[in-house]
N, C-alpha and C positions, 0 to 999 in steps of 0.2 A: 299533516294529513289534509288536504284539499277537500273543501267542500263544496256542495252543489248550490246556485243559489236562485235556478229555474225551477219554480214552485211546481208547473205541473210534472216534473217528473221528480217531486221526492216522495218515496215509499213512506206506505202509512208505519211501519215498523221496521226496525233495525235491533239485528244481531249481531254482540261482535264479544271479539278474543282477544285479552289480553295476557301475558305470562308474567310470572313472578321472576323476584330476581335478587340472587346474592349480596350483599352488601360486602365485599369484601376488606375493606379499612379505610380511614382516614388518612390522611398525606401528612395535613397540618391541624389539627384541632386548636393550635394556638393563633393563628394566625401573623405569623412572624410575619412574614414578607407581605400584609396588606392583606391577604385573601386566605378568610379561614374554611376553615374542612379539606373541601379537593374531596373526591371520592374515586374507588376503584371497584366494580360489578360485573354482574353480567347473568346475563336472560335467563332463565332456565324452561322447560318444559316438562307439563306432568302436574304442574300446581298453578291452574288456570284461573282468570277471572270469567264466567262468562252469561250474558247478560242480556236479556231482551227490552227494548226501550218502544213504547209504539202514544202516538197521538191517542187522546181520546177526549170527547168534549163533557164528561161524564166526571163522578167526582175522582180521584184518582185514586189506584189502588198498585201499593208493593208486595208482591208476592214471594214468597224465598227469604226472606230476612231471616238471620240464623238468630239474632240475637235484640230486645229492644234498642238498643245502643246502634247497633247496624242500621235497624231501620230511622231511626230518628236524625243518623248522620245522611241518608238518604234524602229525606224531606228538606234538612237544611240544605245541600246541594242544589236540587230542584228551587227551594226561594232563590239562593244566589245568584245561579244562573237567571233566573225571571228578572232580576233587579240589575244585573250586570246587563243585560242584553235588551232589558225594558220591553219584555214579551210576555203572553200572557198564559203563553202554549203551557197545557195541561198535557201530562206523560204517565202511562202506566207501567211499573220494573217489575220484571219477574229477573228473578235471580238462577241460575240452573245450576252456578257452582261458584266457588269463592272457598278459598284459603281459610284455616282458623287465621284470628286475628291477635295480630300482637304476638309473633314467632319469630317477625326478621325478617320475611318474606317480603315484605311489600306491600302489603294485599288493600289497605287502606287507599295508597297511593293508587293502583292501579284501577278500584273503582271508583273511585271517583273522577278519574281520568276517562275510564268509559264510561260512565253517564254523562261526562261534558258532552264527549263525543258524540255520541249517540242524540244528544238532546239539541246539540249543535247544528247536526245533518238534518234530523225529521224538520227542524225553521228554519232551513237554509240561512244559518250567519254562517262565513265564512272565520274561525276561529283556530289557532295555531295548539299545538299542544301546551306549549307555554304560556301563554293566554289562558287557557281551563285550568291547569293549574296554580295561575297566581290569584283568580275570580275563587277558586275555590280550596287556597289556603294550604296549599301541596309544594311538597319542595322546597322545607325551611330550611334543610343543612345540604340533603345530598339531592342532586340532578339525577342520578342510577333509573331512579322509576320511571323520571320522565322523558329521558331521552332513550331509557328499554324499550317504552311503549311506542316510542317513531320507529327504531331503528333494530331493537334486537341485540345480540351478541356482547363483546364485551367492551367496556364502556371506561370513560375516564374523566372528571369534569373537573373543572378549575374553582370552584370553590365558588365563594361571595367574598365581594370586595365590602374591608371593614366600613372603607369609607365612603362608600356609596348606600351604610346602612343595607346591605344586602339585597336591595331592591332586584327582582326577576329572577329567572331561573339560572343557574349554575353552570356556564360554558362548556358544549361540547369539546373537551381536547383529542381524543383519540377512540376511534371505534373499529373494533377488529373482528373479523366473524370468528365463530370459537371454534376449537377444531370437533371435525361430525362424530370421533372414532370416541371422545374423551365421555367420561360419566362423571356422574356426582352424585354419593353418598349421602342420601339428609336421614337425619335423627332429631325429631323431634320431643323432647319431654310435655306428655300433654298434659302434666298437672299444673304444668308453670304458664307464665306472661310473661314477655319482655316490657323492659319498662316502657312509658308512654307516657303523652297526656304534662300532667303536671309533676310528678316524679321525675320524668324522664330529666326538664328542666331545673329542676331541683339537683341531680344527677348531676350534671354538668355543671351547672354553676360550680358544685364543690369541690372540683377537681382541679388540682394544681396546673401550673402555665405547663403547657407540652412543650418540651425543649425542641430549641432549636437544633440540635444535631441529631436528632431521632427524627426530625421534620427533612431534614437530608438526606439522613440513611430512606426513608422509606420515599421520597424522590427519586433518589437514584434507582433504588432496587425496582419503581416502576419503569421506570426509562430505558433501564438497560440491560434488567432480568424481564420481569414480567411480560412488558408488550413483545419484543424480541421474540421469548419464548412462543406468546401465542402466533405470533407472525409465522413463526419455522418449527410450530408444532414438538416443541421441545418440555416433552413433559416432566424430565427431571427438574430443568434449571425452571419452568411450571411451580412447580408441587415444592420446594426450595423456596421458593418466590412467596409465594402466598403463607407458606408456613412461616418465615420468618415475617412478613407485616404483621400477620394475624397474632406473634407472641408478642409484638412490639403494641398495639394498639388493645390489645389482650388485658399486659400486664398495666398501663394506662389508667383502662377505664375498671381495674378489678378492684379499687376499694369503694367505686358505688354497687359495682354488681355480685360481687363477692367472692372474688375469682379471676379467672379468665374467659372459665366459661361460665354463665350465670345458670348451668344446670351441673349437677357433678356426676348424676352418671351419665348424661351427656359426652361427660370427658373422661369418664373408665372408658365408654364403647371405642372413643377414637383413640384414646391414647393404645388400645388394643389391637385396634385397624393400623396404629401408625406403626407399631413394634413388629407388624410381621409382613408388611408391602408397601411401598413407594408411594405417598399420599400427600396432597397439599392439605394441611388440616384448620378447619377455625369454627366461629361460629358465623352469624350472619348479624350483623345490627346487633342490636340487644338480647336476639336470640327467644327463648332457649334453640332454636333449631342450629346444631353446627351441623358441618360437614365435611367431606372427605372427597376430593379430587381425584380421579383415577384415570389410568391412561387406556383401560379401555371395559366395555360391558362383562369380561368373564375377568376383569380386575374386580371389578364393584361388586358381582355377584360373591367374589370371594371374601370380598370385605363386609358384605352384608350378612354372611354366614359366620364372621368375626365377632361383629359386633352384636348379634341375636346371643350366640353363645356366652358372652363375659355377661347379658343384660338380665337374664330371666329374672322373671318378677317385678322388675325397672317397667316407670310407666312411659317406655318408649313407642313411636311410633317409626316406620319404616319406610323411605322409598328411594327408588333411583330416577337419576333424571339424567337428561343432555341438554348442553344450552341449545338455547335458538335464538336462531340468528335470521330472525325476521320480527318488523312489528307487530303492534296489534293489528287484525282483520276483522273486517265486519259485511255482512252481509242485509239484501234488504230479507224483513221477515210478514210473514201476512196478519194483517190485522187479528185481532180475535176480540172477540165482542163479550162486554161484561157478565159473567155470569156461567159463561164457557169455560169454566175450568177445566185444567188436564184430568184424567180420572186417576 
């Protein structure tokens, strides 16, 4: 994303949009072949970042923080950038909308990726997305957020090289725009977290070498089901595609998570979606949010009226979405002066 670095024309504030996005599996968790992870995603819309960033020579104030933790991850952001870029530029965030956190979504990733952005443009540095994410600690297995957030749609990245100790973001290999007719079923369990943080690495550490022929099958099945598929809009050998990574990387990581899917009625609603229409089914990351692939808007309605029915009482939440297949956008926004709060 290009920035401005003619001081008098950068806007005292900036707004901008970023989307969430699927985690759809890992390639190689072991890293057989030198380069571990590799990941396969894709944008979705409907579960937004979106975020106002504006100068102010005052002391600074975050507004919209859902949670202490949110805001505190905010603040450290704001030092890093000041120490990376050796600026002194003060910023005030107001938050308009943000994901719950810790679902699989992304949603970590992606603001902090707009507040780079955002804090980048108002001090005219000239900074790449990959740059704001390695300044601020993003992008330690999968590339999915950070190359959603340039490009949109559906995504495929080469992993980290063992032996370059992983250094930088995770190589674009393959970007495909999704198709516009397709939906996706999310079921969120809102009692739960996906793991994170120090668990998360705990998690992994204890999980057995990923074989090398499971690191092939789900190669291949990207290569010459998946992207195919989304090329010539082929939502069977689609929905086929994703459901078979998502059991193979499923049953994997299911004796840190406790399952396949780390919610269980999570996996009544879709294994109920999957029994009665054509569905690519999984969860996203560490979840609890899975999902359900559909080939088109009055598919998903009918699979959301599936999955309501087997759940009552279940602490689910509900939506549909479509990918997108555009990056983040941002606009200039007008100053607002301390004290002017919205009513």
């Amino acid at each position: 994303m290009p920035t401005t670095t003619a001081r008098l024309t950068l806007p005292p504030a900036i707004t901008l949009s970023t989307s969430s996005r699927l985690h759809l599996g890992f390639i190689d968790p072991n890293g057989s072949l030198g380069r571990v992870f590799g990941s396969v995603g894709v944008s979705i819309d409907g579960h937004d970042t979106r975020i106002t960033v504006r100068r102010t020579h005052q002391h600074p104030r975050i507004d919209g923080a859902k949670t202490d933790a949110q805001r505190e991850r905010i603040v450290r952001y704001i030092a890093q950038l000041q120490a990376a870029f050796n600026v002194a530029q003060q910023v005030d965030i107001e938050l308009h909308e943000t994901p719950r956190a810790h679902t699989g979504l992304g949603s970590g990733t992606q603001l902090a990726l707009a507040i780079g952005t955002a804090f980048t443009r108002l001090a005219g540095i000239e900074a790449s997305t990959p740059d704001i994410a390695r300044i601020l600690e993003r992008g330690a297995r999968s590339g999915i957020g950070i190359h959603g957030f340039d490009h949109g749609g559906l995504i495929v990245d080469g992993g980290r090289s063992i032996q370059h100790a992983g250094r930088g973001t995770p190589p674009l290999l393959a970007r495909q725009a999704f198709p516009e007719n397709w939906r996706v079923l999310l079921i969120d369990d809102i009692s739960r977290e996906g793991l994170h943080g120090d668990e998360e690495r705990r998690g992994l550490a204890s999980l057995k070498p990923f074989p090398a022929t499971l690191a092939a099958h789900l190669s291949h099945l990207v290569l010459m089901r998946m992207l195919p598929a989304v090329a010539e809009a082929d939502f069977a050998v689609f929905a086929d595609a994703v459901s078979d990574m998502q059991q193979t990387i499923g049953e994997y990581f299911a004796p840190v998570q406790g399952g396949v899917f780390a919610s269980p009625a999570v996996a009544r609603a879709l294994e109920a979606v999957g029994a009665e229409r054509k569905a690519g089914i999984g969860q996203t990351s560490w979840g609890p949010v899975g999902f359900a692939f559909l080939e088109s808007a009055q598919e998903a309605e009918l699979a959301l009226d599936t999955a309501r029915r087997v759940s009552a009482g279940a602490p689910l939440a509900f939506s549909i979405a479509s990918g997108r297949n555009r990056g983040a956008t941002w606009r200039a926004a007008e100053h607002r002066h301390h004290g002017a709060d919205a009513a």
